[in-house]
N, C-alpha and C positions, 0 to 999 in steps of 0.2 A: 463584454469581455470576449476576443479573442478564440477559439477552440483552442486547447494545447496551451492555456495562460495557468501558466500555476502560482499566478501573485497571492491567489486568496486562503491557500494555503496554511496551517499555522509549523511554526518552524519544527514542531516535536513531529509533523508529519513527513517536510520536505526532508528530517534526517533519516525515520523512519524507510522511507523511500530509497534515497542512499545506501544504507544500509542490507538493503532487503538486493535492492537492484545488485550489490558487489557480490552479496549471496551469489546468485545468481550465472553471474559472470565468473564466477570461481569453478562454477560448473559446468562450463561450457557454453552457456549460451548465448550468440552473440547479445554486441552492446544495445543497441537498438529496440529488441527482443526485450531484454530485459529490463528496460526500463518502464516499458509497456507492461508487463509484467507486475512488475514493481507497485508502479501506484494503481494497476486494479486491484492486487491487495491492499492497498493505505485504503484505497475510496471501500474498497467490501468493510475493512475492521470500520471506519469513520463511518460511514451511511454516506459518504461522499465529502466529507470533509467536515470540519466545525466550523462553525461561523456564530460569530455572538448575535442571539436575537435571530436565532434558526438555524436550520440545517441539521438539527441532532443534536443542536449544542446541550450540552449539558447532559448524555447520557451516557449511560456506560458503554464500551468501547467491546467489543465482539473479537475475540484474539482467536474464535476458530479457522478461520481459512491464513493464518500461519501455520498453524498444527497439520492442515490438512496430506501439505507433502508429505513429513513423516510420516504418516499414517498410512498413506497411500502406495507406498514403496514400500512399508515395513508390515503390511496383508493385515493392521487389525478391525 
């Protein structure tokens, strides 16, 4: 696979990422930037993605480093 292949993907991620990336881009910062952005958060919450028959599959899903911005700009 490719570097930068995101086929393996599961689609609750590749929306996740969307989502997170237009975050992002709402705020300023270029498109590019924030895509990159984007799925280092998806891969930090996944462990790097799921994959059945490894990669983390099947554990619970780490939602700290969404919360971290708030936090981080809001001093707590």
């Amino acid at each position: 696979m490719p570097r930068g292949d995101k086929s393996k993907y599961t689609d609750k991620e590749k929306r996740q990422e969307e989502h997170i990336e237009k975050g992002y881009e709402d705020r300023g910062v270029d498109e590019k930037e924030a895509e990159r952005r984007a799925w280092a958060t998806v891969n930090k919450v996944h462990g790097g993605g799921e994959r059945p028959g490894g990669g983390g599959y099947g554990k619970a899903e780490n939602h700290e480093p969404m919360r971290q911005g708030g936090r981080k700009s809001h001093g707590e």
